[in-house]
Backbone as JSON, one array per atom type, in Angstrom:
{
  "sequence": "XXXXXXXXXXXXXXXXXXXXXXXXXXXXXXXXXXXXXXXXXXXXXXXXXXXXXXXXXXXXXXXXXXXXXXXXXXXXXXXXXXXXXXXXXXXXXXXXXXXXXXXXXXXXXXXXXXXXXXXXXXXXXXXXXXXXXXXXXXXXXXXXXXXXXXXXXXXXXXXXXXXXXXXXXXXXXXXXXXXXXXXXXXXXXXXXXXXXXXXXXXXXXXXXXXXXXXXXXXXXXXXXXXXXXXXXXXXXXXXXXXXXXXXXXXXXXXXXXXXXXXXXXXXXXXX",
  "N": [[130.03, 144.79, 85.21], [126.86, 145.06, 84.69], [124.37, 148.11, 85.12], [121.77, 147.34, 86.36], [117.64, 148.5, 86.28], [115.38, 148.07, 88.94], [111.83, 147.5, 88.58], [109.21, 148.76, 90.87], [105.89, 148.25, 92.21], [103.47, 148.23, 93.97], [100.49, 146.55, 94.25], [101.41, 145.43, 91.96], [103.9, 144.9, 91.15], [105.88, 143.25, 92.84], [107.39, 144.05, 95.77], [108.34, 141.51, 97.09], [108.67, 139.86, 94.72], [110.54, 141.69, 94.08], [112.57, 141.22, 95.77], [113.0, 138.93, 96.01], [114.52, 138.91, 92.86], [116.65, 140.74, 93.27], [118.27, 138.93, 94.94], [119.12, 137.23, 93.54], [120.39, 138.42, 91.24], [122.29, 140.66, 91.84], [124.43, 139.81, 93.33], [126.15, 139.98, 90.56], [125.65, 142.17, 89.28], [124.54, 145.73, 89.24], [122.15, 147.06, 90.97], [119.4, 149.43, 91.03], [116.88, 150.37, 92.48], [113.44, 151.26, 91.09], [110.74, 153.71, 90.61], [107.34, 154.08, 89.54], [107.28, 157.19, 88.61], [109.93, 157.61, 87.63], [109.85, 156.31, 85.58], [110.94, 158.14, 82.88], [112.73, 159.1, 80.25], [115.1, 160.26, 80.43], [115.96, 159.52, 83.09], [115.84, 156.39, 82.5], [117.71, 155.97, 81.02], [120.33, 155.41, 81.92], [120.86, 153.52, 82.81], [121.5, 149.81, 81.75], [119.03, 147.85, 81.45], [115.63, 147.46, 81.83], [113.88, 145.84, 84.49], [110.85, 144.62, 85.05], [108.99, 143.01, 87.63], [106.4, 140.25, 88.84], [103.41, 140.07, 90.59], [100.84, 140.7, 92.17], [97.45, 141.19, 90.8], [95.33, 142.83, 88.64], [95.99, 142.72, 85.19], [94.89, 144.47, 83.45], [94.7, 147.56, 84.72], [96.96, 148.33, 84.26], [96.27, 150.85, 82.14], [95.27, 152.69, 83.54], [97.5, 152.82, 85.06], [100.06, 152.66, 83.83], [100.22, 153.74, 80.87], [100.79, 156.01, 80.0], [103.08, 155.6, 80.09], [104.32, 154.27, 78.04], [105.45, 155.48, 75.5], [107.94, 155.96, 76.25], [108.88, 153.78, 77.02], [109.39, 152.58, 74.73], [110.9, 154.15, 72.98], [113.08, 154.04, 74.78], [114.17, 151.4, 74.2], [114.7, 151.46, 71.98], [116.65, 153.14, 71.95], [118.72, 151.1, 72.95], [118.18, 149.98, 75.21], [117.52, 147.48, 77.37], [114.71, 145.07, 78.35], [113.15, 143.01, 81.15], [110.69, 140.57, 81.42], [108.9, 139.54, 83.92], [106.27, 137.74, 84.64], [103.85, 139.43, 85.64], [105.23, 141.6, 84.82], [106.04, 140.6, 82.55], [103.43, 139.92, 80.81], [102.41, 142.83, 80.27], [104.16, 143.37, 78.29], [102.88, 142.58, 76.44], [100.71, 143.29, 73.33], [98.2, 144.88, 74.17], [99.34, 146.5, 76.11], [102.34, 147.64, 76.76], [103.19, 146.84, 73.92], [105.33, 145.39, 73.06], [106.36, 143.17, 72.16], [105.71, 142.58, 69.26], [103.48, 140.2, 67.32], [103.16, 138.35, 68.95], [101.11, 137.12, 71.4], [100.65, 137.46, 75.35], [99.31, 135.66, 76.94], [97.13, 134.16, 79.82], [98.59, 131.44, 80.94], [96.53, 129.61, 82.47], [94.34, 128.95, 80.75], [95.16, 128.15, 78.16], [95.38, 125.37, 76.15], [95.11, 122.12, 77.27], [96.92, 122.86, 79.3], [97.78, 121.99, 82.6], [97.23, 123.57, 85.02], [94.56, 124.86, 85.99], [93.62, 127.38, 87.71], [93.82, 130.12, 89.41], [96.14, 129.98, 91.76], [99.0, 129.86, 93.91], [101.81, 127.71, 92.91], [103.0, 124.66, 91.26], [104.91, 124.46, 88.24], [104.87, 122.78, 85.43], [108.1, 122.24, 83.4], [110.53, 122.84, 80.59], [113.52, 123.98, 80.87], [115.63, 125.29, 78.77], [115.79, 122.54, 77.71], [115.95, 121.21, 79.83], [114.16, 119.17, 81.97], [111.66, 120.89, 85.12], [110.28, 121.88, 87.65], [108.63, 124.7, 87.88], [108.0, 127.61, 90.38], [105.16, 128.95, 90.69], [102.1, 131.26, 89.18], [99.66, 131.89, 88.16], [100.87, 132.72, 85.71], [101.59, 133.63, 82.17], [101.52, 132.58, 78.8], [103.25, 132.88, 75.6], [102.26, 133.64, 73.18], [102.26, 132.54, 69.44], [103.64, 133.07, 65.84], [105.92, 134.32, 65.19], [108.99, 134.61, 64.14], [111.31, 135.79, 64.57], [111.36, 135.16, 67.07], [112.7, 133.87, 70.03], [112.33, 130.92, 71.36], [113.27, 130.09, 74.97], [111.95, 128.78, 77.02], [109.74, 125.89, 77.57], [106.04, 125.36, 78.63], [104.28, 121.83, 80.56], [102.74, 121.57, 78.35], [103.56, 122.43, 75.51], [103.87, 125.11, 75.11], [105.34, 127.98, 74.97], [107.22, 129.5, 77.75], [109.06, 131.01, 78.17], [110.6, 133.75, 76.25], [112.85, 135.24, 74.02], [113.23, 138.35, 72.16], [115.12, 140.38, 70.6], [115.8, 142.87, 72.41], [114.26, 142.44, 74.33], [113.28, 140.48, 77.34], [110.81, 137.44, 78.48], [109.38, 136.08, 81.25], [107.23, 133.11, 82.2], [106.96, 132.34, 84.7], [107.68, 132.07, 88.24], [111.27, 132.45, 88.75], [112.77, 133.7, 90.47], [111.95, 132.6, 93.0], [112.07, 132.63, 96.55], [113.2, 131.01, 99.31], [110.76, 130.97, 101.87], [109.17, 131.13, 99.98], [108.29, 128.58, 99.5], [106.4, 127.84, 101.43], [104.52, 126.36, 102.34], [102.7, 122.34, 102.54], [103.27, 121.21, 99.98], [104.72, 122.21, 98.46], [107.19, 122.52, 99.45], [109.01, 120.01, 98.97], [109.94, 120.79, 96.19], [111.45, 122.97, 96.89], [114.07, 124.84, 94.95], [116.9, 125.18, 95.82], [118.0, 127.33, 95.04], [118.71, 127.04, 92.46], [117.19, 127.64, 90.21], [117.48, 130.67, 90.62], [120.54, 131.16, 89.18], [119.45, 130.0, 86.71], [117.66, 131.93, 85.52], [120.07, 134.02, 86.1], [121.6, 133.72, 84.07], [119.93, 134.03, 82.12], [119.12, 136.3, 82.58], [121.69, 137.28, 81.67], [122.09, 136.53, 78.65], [120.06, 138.26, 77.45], [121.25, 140.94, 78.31], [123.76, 140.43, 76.78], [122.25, 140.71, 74.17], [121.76, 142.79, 73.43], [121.88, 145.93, 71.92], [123.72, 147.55, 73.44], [124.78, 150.83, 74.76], [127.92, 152.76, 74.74], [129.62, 153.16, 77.53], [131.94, 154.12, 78.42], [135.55, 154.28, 77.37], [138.24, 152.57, 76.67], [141.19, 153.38, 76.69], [143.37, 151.57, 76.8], [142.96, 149.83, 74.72], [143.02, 150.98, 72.3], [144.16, 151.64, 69.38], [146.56, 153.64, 67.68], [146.28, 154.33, 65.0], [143.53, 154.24, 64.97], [142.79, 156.37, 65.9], [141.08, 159.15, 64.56], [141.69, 161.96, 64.77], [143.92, 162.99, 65.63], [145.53, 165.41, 66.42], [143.45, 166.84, 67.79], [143.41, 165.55, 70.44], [146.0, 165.68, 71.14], [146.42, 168.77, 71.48], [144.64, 168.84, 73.64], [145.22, 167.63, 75.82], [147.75, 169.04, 76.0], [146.47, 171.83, 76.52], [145.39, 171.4, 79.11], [147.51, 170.74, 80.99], [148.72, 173.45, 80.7], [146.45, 174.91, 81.61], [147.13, 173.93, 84.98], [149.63, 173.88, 85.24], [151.14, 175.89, 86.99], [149.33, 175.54, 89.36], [149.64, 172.77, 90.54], [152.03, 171.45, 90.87], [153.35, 169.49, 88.97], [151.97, 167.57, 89.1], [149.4, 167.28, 87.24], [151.04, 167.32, 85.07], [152.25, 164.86, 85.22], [149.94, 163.12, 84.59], [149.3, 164.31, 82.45], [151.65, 163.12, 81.18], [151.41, 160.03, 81.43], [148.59, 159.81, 79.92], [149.06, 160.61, 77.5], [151.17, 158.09, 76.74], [149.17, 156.4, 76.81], [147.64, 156.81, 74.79], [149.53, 156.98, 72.62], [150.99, 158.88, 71.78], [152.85, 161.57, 70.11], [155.17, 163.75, 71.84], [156.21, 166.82, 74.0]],
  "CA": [[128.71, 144.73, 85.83], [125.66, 145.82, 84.2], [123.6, 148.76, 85.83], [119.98, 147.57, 85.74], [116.2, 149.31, 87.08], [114.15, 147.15, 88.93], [110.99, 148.56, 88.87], [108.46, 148.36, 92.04], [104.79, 149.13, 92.15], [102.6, 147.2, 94.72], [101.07, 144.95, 94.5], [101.55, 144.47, 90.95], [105.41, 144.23, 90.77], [105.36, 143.56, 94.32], [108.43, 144.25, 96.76], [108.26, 140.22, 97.31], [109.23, 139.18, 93.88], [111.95, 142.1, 93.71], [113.64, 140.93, 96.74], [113.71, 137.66, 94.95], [115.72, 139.38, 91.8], [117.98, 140.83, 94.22], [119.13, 138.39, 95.57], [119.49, 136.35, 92.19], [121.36, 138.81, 90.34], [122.79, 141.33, 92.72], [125.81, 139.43, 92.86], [127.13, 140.28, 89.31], [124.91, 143.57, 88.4], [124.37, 146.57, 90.26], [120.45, 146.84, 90.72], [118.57, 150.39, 91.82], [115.07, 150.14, 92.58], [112.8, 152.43, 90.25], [108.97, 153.44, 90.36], [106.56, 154.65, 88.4], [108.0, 158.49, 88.7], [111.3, 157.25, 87.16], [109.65, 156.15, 83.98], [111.22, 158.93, 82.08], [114.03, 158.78, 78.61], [116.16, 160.9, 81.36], [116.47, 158.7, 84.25], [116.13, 155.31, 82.38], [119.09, 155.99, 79.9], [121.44, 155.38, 83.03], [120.45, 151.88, 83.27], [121.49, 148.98, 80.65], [118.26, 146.89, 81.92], [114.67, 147.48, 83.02], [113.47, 144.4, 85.16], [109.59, 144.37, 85.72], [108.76, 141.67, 88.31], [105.5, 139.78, 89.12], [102.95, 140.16, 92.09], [99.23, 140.24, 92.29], [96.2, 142.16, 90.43], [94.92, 142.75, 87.39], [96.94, 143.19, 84.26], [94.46, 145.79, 82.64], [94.58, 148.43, 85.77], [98.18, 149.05, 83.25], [95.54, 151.58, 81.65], [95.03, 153.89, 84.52], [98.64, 153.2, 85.69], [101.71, 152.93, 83.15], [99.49, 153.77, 79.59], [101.38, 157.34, 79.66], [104.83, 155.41, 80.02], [104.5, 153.37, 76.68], [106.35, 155.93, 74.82], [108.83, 156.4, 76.95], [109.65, 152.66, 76.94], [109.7, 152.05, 73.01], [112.48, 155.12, 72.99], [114.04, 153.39, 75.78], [114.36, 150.02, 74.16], [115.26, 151.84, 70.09], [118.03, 153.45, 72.28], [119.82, 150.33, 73.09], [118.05, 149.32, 76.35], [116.89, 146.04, 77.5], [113.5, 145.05, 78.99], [112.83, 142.15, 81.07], [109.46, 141.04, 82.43], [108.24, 138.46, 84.69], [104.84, 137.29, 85.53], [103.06, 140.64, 85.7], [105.6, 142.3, 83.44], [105.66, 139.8, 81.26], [102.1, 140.2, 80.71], [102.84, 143.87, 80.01], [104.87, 143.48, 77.0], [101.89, 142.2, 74.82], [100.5, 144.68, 72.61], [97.42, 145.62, 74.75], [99.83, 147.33, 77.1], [103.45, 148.15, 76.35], [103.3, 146.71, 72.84], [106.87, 145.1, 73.51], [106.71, 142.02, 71.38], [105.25, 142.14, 68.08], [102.58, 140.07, 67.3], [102.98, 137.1, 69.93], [100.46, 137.51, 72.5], [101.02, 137.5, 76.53], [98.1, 135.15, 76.99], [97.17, 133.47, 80.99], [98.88, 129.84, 80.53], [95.47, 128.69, 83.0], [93.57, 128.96, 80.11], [95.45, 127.4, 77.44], [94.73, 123.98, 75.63], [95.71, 121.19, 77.95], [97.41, 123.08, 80.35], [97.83, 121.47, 83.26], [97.42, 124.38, 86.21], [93.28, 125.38, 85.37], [92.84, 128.19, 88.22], [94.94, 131.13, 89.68], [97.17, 130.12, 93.05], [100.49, 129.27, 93.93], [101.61, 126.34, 92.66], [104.18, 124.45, 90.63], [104.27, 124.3, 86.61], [106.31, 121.45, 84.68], [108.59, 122.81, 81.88], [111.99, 122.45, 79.95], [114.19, 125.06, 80.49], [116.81, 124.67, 77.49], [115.56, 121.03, 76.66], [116.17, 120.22, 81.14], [112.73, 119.39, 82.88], [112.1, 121.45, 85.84], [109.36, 122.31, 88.6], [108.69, 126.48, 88.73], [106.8, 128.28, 91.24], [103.94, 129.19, 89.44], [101.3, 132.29, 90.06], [99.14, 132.78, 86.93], [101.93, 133.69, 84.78], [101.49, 133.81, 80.94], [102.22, 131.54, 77.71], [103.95, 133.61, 74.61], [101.93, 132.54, 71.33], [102.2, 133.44, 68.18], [104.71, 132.57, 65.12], [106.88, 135.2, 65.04], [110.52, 133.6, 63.97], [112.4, 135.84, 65.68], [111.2, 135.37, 68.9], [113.21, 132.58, 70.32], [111.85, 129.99, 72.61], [114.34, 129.51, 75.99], [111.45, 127.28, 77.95], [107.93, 125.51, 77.26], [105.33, 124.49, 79.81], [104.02, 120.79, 79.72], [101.58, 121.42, 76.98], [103.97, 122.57, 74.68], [103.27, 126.39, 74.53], [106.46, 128.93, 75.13], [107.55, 129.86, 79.25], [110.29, 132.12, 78.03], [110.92, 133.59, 75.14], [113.44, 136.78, 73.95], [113.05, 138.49, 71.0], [116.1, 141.41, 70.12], [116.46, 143.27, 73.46], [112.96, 142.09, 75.17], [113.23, 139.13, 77.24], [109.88, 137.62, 78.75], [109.46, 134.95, 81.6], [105.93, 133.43, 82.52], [107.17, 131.41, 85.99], [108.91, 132.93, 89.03], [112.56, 131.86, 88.94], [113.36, 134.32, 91.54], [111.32, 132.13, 94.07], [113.22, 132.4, 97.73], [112.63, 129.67, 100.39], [110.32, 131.02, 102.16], [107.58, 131.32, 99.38], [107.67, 127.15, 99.44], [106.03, 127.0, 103.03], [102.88, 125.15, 101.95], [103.42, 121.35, 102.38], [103.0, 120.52, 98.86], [105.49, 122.85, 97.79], [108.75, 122.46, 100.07], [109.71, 119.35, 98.27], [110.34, 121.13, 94.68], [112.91, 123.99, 96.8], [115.27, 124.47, 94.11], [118.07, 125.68, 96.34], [118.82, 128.6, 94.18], [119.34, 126.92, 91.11], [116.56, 128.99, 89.55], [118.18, 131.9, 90.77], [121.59, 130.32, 89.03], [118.96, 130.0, 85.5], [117.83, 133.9, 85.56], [120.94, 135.24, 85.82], [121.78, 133.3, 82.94], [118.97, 134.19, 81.14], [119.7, 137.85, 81.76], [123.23, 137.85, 81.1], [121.74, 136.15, 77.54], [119.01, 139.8, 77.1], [122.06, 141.51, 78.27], [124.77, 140.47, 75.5], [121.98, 140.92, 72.41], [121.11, 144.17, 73.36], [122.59, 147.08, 71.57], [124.49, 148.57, 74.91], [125.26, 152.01, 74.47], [129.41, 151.99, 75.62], [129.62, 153.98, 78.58], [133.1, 154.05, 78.67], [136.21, 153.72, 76.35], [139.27, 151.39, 77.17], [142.69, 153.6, 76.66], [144.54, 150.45, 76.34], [142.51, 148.72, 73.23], [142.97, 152.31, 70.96], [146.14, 151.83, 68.57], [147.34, 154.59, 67.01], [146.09, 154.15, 63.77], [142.08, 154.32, 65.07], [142.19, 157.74, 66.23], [141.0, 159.93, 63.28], [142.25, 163.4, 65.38], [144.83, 162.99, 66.87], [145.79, 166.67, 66.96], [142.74, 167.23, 68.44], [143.4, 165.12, 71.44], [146.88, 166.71, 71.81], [146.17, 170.27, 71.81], [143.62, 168.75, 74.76], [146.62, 167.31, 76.91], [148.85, 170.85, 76.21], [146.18, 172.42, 77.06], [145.04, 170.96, 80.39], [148.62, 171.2, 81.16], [149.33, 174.73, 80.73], [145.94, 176.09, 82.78], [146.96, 173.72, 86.09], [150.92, 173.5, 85.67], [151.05, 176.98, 87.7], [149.44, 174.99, 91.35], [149.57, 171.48, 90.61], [153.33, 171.08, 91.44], [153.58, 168.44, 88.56], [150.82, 166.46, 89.06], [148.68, 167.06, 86.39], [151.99, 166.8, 84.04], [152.45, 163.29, 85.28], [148.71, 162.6, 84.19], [149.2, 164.26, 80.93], [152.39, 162.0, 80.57], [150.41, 158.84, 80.99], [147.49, 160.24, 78.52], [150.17, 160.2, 76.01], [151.6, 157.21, 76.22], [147.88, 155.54, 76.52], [147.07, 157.41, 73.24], [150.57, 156.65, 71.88], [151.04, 160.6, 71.17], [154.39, 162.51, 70.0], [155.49, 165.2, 71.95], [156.92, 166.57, 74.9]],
  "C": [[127.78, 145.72, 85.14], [125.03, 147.02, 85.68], [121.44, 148.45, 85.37], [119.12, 148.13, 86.93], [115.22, 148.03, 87.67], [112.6, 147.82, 89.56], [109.75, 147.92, 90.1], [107.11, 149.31, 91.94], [103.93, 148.52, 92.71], [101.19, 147.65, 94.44], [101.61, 144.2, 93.12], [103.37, 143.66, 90.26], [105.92, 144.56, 92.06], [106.78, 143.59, 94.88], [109.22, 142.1, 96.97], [108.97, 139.95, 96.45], [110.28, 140.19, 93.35], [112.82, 142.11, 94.54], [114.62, 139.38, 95.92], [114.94, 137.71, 93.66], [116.73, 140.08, 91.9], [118.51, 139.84, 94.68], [119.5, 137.3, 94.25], [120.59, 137.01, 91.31], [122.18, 139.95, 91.08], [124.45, 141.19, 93.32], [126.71, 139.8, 92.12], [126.52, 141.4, 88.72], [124.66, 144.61, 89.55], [122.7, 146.96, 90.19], [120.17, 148.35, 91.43], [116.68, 149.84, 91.7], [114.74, 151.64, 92.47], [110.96, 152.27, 91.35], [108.82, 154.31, 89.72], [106.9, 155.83, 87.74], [109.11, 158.22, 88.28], [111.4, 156.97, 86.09], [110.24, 157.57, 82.85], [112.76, 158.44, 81.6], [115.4, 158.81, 79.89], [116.85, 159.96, 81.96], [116.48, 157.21, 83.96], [117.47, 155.08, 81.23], [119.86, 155.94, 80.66], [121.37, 153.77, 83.33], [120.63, 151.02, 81.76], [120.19, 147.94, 80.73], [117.39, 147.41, 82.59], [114.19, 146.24, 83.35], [111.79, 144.93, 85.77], [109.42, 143.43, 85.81], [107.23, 141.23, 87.89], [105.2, 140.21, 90.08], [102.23, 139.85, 91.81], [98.45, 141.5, 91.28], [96.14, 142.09, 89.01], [95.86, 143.69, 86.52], [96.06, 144.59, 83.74], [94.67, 147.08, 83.37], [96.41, 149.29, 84.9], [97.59, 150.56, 82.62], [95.65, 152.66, 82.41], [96.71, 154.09, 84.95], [100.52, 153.4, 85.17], [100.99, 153.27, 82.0], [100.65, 154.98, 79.56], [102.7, 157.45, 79.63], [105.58, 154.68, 78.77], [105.49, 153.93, 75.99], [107.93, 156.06, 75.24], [109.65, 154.59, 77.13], [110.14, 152.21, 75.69], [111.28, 153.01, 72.99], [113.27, 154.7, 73.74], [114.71, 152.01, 75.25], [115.02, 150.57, 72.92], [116.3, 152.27, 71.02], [119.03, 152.8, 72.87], [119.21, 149.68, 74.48], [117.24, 148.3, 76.39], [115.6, 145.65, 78.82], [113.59, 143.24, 79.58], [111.78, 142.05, 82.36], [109.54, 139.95, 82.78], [107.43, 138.16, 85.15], [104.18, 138.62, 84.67], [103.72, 141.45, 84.42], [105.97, 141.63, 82.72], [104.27, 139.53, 80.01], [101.65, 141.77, 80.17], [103.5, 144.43, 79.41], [104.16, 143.32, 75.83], [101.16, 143.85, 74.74], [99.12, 145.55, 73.1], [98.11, 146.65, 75.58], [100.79, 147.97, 76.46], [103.82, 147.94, 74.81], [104.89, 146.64, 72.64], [107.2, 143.98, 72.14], [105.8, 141.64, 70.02], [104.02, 141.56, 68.08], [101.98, 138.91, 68.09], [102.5, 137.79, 71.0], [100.8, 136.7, 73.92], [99.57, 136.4, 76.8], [98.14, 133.99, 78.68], [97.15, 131.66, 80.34], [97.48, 129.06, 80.88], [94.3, 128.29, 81.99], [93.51, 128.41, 78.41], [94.86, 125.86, 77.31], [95.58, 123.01, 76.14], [97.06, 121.38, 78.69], [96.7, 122.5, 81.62], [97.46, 121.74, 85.04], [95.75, 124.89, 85.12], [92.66, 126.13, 86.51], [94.34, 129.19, 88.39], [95.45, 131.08, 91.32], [98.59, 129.86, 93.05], [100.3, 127.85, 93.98], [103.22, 125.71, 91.72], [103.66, 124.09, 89.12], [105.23, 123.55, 86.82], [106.66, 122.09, 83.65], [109.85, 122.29, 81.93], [112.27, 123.68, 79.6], [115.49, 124.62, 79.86], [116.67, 122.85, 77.81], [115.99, 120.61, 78.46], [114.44, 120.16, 81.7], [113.24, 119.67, 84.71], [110.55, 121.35, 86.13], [109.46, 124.03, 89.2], [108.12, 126.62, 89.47], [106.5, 129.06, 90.15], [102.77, 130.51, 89.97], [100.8, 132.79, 89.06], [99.63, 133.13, 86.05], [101.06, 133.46, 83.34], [102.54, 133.15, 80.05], [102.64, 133.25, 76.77], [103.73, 132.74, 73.52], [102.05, 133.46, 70.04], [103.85, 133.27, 67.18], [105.41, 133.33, 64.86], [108.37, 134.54, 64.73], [111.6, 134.44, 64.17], [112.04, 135.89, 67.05], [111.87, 133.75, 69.78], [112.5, 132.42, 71.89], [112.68, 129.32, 73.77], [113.71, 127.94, 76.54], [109.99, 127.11, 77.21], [107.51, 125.32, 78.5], [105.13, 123.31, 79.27], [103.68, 120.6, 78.91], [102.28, 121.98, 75.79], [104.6, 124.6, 74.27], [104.58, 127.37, 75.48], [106.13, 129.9, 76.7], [108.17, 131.03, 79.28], [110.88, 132.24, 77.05], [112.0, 134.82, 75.23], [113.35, 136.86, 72.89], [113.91, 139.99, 70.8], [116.48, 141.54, 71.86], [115.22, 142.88, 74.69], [113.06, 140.42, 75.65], [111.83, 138.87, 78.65], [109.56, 136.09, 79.3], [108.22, 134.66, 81.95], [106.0, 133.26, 84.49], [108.36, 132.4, 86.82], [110.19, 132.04, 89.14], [113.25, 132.69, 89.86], [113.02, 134.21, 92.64], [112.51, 132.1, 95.18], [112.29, 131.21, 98.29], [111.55, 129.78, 101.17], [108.91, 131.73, 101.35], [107.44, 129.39, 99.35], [107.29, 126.93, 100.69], [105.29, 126.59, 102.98], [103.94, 123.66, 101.77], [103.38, 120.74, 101.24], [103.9, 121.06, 98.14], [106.96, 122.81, 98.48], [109.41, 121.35, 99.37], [110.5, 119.88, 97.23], [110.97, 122.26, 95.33], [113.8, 123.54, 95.7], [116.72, 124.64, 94.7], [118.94, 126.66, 95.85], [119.39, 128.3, 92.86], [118.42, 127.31, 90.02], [117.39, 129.84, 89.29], [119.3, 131.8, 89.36], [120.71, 130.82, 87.14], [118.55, 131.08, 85.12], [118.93, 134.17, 85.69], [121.11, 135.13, 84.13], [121.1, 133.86, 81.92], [118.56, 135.84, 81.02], [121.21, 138.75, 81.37], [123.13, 137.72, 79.3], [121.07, 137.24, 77.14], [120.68, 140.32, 77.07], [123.01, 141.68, 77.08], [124.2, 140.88, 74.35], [121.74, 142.22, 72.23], [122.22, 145.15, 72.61], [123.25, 147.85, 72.69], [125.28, 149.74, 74.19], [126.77, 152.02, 75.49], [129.11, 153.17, 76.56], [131.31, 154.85, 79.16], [134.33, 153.94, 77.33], [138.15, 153.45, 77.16], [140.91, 152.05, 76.64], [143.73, 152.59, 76.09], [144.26, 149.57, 75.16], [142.49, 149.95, 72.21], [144.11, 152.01, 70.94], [145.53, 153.34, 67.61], [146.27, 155.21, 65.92], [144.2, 154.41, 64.03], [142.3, 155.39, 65.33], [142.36, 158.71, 64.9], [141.47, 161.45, 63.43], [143.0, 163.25, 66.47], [145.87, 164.18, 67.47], [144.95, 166.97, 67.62], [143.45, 166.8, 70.31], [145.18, 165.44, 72.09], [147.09, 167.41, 72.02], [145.3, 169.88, 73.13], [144.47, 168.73, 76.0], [147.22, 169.01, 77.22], [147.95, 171.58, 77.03], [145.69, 172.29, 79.0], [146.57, 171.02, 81.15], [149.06, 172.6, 81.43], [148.55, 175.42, 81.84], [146.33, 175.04, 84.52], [148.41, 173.71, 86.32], [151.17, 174.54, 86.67], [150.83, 176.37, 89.55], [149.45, 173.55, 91.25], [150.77, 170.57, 90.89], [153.89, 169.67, 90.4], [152.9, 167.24, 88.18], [149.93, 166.25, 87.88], [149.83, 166.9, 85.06], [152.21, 165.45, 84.09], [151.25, 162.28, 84.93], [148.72, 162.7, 82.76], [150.33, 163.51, 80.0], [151.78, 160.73, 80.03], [149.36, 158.88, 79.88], [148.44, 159.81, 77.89], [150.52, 158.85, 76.04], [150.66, 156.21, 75.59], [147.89, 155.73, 74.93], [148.08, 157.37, 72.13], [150.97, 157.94, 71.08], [152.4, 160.79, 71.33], [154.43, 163.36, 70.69], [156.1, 165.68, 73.32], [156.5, 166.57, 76.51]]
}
């Protein structure tokens, strides 16, 4: 299980649409909820994954309110961590703001060329997520233009123009796929419930960010080290002896029966 940040800042990465990515991925990842005060190297190097949602308001108000966190995300992302936005922070990866994705701009789909959605409410878009047609809940989100050839294209809207793209460790959705049931209560919208098979297409699509990312290991696996990989392996037995010698005195054995096991893990000589 991954440890990812989901970050909260009302209204713009509103409580609403990070209940929604709880309950989508929460299952198979362990999720804390961040804010703004958390933006630091420190406290986001504990996390394999920041998740900025969607909500309401204006994208530029980024200026007055994350501008002084930019740096702090580029070092976050060169050090192996993975960004993913949605709606609002999706919109917050183009290079007016966070300067996340190169030279493909975050641009409002409503305003694209023969898009199909031409104001800003809730609503449903038409797209093809991996080559399936689908009905999102929709809320202003943002197309991803621009020819960049590594920025791979997951979904389109009808008109052709990129829903969801990822590009290294940045992945960037325009449509809420973390819609719950009770955002379709308008009668024009309860038909297209997906029943959680959104949900079901986000995880997916951040278990996919997840694997490309550079993950810093957190851990190392005793039982996959042979022999032959450890370049000091006196080191790591003078470590045993020693941990041995300062607790054998009150430990009645115990920590000898730990530094047994070490050894055998580590496949070490001695007694």
């Amino acid at each position: 299980m991954a440890t990812l940040a989901l970050f909260q800042l009302e209204p713009y990465c509103s409580r609403e649409c990070g209940a929604g990515i709880l309950s989508a991925l929460s299952k198979t990842h362990n999720i804390e909820l961040i804010t703004r005060h958390d933006l630091t190297l420190d406290h986001l190097s504990r996390f394999d994954m920041l998740i900025m949602p969607g909500g309401q308001g204006d994208a530029n108000d980024f200026q007055q309110l994350l501008k002084t966190r930019k740096p702090v995300l580029h070092s976050y992302l060169d050090q192996g961590g993975a960004y993913l936005g949605i709606c609002m922070g999706a919109y917050w990866a183009d290079s007016r703001y966070f300067d996340l994705i190169g030279e493909t701009r975050c641009i409002q789909y409503i305003t694209r060329p023969k898009a199909e959605i031409r104001r800003s409410f809730p609503t449903l878009a038409r797209a093809k997520w991996q080559g399936q047609s689908e009905k999102f809940y929709f809320y202003d989100g943002c197309a991803f233009i621009g020819a960049d050839p590594n920025v791979e294209t997951y979904a389109t809207y009808a008109n052709g123009d990129p829903m969801a793209v990822i590009k290294g460790n940045v992945g960037l959705i325009g449509c809420h796929l973390e819609s719950e049931l009770n955002w379709y209560h308008a009668h024009t919208l309860k038909p297209a419930w997906h029943g959680l098979a959104h949900h079901r297409l986000l995880a997916e699509f951040t278990d996919d960010l997840l694997h490309r990312s550079p993950l810093k290991p957190t851990y190392i696996d005793l039982n996959s080290i042979e022999t032959e990989t450890i370049t000091d392996q006196d080191r790591f037995k003078a470590a045993l002896e020693e941990i041995e010698r300062e607790t054998s005195m009150f430990t009645q054995g115990t920590f000898k029966k730990i530094n047994a096991i070490a050894r055998r893990a580590l496949k070490l000589k001695g007694g």
